[in-house]
ROTILO-423515 format. One record per residue (C-alpha): x, y, z; residue in one letter; residue number from 1. Coordinates in steps of 0.25 Angstrom, whole numbers. Layout:
// ROTILO-423515
node east=X; north=Y; up=Z; type=A; seq=NUM $
...
This chain:
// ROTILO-423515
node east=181; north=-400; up=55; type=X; seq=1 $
node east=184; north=-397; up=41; type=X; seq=2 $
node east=198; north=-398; up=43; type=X; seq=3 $
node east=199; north=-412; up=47; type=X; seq=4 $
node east=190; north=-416; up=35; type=X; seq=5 $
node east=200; north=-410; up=26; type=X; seq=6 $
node east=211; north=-418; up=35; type=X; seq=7 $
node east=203; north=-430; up=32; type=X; seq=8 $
node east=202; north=-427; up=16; type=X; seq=9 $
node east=217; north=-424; up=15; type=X; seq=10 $
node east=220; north=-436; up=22; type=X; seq=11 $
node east=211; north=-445; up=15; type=X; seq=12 $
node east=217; north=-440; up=2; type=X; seq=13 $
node east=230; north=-441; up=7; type=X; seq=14 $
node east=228; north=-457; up=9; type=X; seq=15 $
node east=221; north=-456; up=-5; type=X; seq=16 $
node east=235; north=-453; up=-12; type=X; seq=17 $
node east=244; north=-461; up=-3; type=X; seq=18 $
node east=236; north=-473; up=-8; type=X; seq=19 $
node east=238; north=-468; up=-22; type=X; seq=20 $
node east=252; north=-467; up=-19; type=X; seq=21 $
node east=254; north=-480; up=-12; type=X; seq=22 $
node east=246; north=-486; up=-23; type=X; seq=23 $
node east=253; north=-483; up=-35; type=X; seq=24 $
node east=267; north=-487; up=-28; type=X; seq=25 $
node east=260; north=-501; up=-24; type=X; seq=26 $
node east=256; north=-504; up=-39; type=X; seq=27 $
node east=268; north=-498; up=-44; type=X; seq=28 $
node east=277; north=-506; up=-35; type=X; seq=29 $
node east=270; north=-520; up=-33; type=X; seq=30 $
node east=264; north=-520; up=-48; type=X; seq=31 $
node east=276; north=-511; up=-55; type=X; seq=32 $
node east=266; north=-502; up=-60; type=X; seq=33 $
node east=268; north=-488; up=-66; type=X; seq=34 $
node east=265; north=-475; up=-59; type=X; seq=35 $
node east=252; north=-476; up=-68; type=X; seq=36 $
node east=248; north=-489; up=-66; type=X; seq=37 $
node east=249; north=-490; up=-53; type=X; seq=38 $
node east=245; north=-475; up=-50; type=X; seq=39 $
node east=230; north=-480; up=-59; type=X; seq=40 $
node east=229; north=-493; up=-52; type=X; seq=41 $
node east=230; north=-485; up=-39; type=X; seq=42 $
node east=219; north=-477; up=-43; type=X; seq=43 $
node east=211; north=-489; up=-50; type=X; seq=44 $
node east=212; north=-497; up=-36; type=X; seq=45 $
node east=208; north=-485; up=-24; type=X; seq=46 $
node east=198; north=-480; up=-33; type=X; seq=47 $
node east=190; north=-495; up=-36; type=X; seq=48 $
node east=188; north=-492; up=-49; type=X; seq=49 $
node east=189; north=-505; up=-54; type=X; seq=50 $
node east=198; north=-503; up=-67; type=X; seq=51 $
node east=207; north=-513; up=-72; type=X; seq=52 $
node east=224; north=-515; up=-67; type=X; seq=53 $
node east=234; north=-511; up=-74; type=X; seq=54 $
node east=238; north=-525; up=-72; type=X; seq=55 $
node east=235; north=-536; up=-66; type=X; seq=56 $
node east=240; north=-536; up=-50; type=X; seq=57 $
node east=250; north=-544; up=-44; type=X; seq=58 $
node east=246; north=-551; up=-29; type=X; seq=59 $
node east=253; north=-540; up=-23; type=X; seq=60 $
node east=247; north=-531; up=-31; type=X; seq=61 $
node east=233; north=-534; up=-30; type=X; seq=62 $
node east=236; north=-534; up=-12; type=X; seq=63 $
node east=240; north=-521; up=-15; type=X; seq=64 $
node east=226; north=-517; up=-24; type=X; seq=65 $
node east=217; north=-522; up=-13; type=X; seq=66 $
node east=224; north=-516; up=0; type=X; seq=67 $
node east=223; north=-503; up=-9; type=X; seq=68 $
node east=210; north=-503; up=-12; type=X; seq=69 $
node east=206; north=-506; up=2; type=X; seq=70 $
node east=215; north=-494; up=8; type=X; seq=71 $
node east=211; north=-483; up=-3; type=X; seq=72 $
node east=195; north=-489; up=-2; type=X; seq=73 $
node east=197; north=-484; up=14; type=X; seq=74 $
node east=204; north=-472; up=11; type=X; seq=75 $
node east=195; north=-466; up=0; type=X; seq=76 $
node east=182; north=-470; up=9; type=X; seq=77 $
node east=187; north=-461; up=20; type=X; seq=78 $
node east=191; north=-449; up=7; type=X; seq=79 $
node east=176; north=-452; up=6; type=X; seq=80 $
node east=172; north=-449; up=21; type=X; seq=81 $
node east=181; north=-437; up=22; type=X; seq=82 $
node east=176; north=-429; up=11; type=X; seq=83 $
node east=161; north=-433; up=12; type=X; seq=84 $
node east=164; north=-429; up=27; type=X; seq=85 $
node east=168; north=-416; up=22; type=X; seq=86 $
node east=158; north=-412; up=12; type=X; seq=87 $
node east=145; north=-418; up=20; type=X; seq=88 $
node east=147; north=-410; up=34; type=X; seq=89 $
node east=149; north=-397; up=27; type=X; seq=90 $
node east=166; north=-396; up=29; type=X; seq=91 $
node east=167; north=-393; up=14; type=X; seq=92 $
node east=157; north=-383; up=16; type=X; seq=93 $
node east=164; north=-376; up=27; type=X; seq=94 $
node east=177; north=-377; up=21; type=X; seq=95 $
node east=170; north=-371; up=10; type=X; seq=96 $
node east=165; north=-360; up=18; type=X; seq=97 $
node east=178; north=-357; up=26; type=X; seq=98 $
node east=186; north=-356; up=11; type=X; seq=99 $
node east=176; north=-344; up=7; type=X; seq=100 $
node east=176; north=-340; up=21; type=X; seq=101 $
node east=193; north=-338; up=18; type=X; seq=102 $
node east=192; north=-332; up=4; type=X; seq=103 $
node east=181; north=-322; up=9; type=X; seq=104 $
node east=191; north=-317; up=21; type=X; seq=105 $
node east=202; north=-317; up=10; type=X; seq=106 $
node east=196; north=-308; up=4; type=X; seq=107 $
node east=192; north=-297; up=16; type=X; seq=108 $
node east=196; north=-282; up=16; type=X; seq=109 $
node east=189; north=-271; up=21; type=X; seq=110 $
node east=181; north=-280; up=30; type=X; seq=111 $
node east=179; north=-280; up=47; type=X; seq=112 $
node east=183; north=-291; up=56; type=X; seq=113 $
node east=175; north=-293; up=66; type=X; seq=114 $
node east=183; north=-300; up=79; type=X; seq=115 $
node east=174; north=-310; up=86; type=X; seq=116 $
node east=159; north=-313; up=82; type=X; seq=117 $
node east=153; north=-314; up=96; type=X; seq=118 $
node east=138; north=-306; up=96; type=X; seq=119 $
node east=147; north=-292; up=94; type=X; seq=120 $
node east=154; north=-298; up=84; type=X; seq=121 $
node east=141; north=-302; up=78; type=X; seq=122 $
node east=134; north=-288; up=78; type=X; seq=123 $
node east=147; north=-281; up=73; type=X; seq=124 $
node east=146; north=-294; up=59; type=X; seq=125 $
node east=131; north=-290; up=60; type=X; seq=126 $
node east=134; north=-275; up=57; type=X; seq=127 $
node east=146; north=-277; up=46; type=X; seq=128 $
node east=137; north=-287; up=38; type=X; seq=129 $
node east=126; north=-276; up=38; type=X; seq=130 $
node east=135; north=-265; up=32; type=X; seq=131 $
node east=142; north=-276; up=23; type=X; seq=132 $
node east=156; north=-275; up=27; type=X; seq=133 $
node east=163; north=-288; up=25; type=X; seq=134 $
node east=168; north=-292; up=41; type=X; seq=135 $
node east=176; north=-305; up=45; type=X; seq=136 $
node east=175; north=-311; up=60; type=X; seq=137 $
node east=186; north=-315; up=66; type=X; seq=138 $
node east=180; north=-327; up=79; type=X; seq=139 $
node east=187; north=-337; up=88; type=X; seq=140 $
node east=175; north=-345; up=91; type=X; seq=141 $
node east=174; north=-357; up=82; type=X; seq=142 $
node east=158; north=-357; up=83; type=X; seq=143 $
node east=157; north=-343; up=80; type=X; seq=144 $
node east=166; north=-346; up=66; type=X; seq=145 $
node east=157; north=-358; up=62; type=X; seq=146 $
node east=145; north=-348; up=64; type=X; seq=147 $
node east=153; north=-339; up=55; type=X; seq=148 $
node east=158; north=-348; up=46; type=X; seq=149 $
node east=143; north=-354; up=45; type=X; seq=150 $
node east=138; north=-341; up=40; type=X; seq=151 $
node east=151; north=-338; up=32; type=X; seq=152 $
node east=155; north=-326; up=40; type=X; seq=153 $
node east=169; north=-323; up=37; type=X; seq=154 $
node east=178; north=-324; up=50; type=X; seq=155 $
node east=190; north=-329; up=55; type=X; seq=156 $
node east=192; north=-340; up=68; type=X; seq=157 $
node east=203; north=-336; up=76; type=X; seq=158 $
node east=205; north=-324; up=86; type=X; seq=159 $
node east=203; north=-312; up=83; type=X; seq=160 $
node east=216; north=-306; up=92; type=X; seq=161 $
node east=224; north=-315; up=84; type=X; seq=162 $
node east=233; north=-310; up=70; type=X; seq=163 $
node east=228; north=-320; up=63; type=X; seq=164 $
node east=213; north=-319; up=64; type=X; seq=165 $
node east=214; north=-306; up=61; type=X; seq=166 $
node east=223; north=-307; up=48; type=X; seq=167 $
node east=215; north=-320; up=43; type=X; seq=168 $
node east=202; north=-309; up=46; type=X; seq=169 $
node east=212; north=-299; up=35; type=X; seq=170 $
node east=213; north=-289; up=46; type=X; seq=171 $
node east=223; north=-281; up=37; type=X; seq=172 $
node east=213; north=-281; up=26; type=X; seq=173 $
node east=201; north=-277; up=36; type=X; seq=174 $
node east=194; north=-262; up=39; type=X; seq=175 $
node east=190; north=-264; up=53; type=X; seq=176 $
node east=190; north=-274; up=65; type=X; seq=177 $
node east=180; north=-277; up=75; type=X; seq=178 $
node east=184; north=-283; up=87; type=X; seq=179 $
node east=172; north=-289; up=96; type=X; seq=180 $
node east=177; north=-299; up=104; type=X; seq=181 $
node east=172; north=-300; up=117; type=X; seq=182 $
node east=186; north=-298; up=126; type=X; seq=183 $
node east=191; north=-285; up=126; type=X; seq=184 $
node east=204; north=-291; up=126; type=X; seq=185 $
node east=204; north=-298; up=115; type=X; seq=186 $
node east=197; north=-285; up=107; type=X; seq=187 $
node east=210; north=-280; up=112; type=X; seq=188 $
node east=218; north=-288; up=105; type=X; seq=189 $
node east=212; north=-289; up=92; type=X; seq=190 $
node east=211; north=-273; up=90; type=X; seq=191 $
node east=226; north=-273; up=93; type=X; seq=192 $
node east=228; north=-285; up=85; type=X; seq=193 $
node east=220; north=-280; up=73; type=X; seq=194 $
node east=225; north=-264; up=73; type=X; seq=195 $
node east=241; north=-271; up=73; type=X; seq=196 $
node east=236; north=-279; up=60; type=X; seq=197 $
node east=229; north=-268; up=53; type=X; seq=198 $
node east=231; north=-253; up=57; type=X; seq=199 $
node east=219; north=-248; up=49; type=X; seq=200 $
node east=210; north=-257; up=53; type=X; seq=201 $
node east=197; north=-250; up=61; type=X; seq=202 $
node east=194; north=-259; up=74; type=X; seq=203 $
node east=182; north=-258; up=81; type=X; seq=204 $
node east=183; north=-267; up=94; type=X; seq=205 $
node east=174; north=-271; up=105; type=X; seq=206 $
node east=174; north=-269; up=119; type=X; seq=207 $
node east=169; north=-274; up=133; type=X; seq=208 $
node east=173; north=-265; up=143; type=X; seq=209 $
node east=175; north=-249; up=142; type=X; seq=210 $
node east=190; north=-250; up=146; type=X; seq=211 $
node east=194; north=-260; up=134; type=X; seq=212 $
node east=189; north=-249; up=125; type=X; seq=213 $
node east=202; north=-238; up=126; type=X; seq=214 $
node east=212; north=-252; up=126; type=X; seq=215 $
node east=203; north=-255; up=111; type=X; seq=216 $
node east=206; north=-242; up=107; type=X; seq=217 $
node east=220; north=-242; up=109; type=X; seq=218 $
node east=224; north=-255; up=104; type=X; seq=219 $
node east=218; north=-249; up=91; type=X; seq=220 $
node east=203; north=-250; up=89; type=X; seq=221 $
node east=194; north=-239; up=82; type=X; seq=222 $
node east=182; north=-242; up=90; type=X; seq=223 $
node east=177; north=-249; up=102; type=X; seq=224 $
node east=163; north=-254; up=105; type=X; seq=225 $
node east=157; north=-260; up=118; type=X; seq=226 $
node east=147; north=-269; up=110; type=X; seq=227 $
node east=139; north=-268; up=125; type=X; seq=228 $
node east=136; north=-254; up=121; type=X; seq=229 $
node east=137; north=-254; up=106; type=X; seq=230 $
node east=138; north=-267; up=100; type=X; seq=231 $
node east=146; north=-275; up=89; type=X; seq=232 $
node east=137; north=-267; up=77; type=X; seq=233 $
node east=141; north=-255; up=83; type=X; seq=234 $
node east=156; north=-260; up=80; type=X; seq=235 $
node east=154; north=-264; up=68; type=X; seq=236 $
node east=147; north=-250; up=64; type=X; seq=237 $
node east=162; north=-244; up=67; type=X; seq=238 $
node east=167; north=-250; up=55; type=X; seq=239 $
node east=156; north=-249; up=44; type=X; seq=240 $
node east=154; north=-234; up=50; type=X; seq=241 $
node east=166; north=-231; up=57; type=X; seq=242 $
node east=162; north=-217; up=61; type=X; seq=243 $
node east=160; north=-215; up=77; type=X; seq=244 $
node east=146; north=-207; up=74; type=X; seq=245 $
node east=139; north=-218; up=67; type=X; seq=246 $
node east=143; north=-227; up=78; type=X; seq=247 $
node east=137; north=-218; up=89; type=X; seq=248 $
node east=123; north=-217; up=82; type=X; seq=249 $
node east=121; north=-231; up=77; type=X; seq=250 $
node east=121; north=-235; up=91; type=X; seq=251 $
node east=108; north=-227; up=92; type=X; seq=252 $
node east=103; north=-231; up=79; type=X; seq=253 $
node east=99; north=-245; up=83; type=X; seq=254 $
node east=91; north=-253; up=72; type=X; seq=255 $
node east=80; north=-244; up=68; type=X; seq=256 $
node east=92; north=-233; up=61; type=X; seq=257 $
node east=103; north=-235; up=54; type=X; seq=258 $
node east=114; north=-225; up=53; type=X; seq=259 $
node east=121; north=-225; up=39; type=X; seq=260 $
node east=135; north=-218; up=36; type=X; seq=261 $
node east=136; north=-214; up=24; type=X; seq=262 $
node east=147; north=-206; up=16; type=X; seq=263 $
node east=148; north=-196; up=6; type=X; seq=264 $
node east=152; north=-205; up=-4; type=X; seq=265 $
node east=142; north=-213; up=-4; type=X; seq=266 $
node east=131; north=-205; up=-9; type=X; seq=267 $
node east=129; north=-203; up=-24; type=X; seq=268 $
node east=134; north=-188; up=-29; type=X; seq=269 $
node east=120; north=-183; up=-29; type=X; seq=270 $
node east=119; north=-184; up=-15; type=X; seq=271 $
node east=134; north=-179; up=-11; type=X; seq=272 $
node east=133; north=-166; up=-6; type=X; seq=273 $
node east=119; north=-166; up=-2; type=X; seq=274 $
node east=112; north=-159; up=11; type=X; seq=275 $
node east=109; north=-168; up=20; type=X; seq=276 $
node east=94; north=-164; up=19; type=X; seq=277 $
node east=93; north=-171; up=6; type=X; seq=278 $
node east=101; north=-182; up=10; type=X; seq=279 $
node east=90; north=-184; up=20; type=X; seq=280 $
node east=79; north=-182; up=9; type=X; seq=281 $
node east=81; north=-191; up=1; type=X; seq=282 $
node east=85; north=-203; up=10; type=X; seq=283 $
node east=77; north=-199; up=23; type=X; seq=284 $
node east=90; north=-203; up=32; type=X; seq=285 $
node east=93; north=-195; up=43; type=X; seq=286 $
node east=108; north=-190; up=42; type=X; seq=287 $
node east=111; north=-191; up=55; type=X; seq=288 $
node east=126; north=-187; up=56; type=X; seq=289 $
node east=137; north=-181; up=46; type=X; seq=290 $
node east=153; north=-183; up=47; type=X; seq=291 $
node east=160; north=-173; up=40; type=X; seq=292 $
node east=171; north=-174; up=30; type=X; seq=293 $
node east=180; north=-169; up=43; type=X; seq=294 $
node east=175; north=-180; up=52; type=X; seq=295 $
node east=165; north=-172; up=59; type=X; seq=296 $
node east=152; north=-179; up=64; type=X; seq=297 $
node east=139; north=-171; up=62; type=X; seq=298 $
node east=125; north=-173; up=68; type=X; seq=299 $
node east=112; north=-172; up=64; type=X; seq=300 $
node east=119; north=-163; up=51; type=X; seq=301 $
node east=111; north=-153; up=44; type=X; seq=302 $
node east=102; north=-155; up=32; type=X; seq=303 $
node east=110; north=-146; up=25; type=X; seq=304 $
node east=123; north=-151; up=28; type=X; seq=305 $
node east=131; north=-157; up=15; type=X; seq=306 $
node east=134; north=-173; up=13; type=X; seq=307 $
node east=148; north=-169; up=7; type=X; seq=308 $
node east=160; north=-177; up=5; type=X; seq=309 $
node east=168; north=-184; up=16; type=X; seq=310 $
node east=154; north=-185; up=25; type=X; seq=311 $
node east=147; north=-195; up=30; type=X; seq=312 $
node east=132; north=-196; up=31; type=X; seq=313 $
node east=127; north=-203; up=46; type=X; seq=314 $
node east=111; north=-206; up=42; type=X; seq=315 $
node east=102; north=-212; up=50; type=X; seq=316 $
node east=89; north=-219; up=45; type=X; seq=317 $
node east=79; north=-232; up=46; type=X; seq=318 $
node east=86; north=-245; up=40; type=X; seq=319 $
node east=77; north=-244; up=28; type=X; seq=320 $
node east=81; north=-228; up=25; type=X; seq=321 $
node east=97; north=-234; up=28; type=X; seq=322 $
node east=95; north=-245; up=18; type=X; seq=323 $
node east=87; north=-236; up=8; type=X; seq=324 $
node east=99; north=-224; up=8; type=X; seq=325 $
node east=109; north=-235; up=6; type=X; seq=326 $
node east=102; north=-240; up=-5; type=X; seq=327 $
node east=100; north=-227; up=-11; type=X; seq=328 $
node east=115; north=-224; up=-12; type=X; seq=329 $
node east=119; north=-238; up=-14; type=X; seq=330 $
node east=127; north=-240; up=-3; type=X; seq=331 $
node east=127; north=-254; up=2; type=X; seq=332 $
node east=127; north=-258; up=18; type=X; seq=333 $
């Protein structure tokens, strides 16, 4: 592990210095050098170097020479072990890793945690990285962290249920939770542990059985999913769009559709305020829903009805069409 090398550097180095130390008191007290002198013939006498006394040794003094020389010849080949140790079977490297790994987290706001990264997990990671929202895992299980930190997937080791794993994950700096661990318990747990740390926070969790569900929602959860009948990018869907209508549909979208939510705002000025018949002109989307500055959901909407302010858009098209419209109005997913 990388740990012990750095033990074995550290206390490699630490000799390193005691002989230094143990060296300059044993010229400076059997040849009555100066800190100096006896601090440069020191250094002269571990390192081989070959150059000349400061003055000519004593017997004692020359006994002393050679039993430092073979002790500091030992200690600097087993320096040299160490660190090549270190550098050759990749610990620097993942040290390296882990130190970006810790400044990215550092960094985090606005992101998701995702607790667990078993194949739910996965799907819900899958999801966020298509809509480019930045997302940390937290995971207990060591092979599944190597994975992670192999393909420098930020995440946390430790459990989820804990404090701490959830504030090393800057719970209070996150938007939204989702929980997918595979015991209803410990979801439990981890939705109560999260909404005491981070009122605000929207959790989305994951259940196994129908009567966990009502218990998850008390404890404080915003959604919960039975992944047997939706799925982990279903939960992820909750967060980048949070409205209970997309949801619904884009279970039925499967992969040839794609259902886009799109605001108001996002649309340049020439296109605010627009019937919904032109809006379909000139993208070829169907606008398949309308939520209303009220909160109201509207169906299959009118092609005269207005896109005004405070609305949002639910348009339903072919990947290509999708990935066209987006491009059309700049907006990155």
């Amino acid at each position: 592990m990388a740990i012990e090398s750095f033990k074995r550097i550290f206390f490699a180095i630490g000799i390193i210095l005691f002989i230094i130390v143990g060296g300059v008191s044993g010229y400076m007290i059997i040849e009555d050098y100066s800190f100096l002198d006896a601090l440069y013939m020191t250094v002269i006498t571990i390192s081989t170097v070959g150059y000349k006394e400061v003055a000519e040794l004593s017997p004692k003094g020359q006994v002393f020479t050679i039993f430092l020389i073979i002790f500091s010849f030992g200690v600097f080949a087993y320096t040299v072990s160490a660190v090549t140790s270190f550098f050759v079977t990749g610990k620097f490297k993942d040290q390296l890793k882990v130190f970006r790994m810790k400044n990215r987290v550092n960094k985090l706001e606005n992101h998701v945690i995702v607790c667990g990264y078993g194949l739910v997990g996965n799907m819900a990671c899958e999801h966020l990285k298509k809509h480019n929202q930045e997302f940390i895992i937290i995971e207990n299980d060591e092979e599944k962290c190597e994975e992670l930190k192999e393909n420098e997937i930020l995440f946390v080791h430790g459990n989820a249920i804990e404090d701490s794993a959830l504030k090393e994950a800057r719970v209070e700096k996150a938007r939204a939770l989702i929980s997918t661990l595979p015991d209803d318990a410990q979801n439990l747990f981890v939705v109560v542990t999260a909404r005491e740390l981070k009122s605000d926070l929207q959790i989305v969790s994951r259940a196994s059985v129908d009567s966990t569900v009502h218990k998850l929602k008390i404890a404080g959860a915003n959604n919960v999913i039975m992944p047997d009948k939706v799925g982990g990018g279903q939960m992820a869907a909750m967060v980048t769009s949070p409205d209970v209508f997309v949801s619904q549909i884009s279970i039925q979208g499967g992969a040839l559709v794609n259902l886009e939510e799109l605001t108001f705002d996002e649309f340049p000025e020439n296109l605010q305020g627009k019937s919904l018949a032109e809006l379909r002109k000139k993208f070829g989307v169907n606008v398949v829903g309308l939520k209303t500055a009220e909160g109201e959901f509207v169906l299959n909407p009118g092609p005269e009805d207005k896109f005004t302010q405070d609305t949002k858009l639910f348009v339903l098209g072919k990947p290509d069409q999708i990935s066209n419209l987006n491009k059309e109005l700049g907006i990155e997913h």
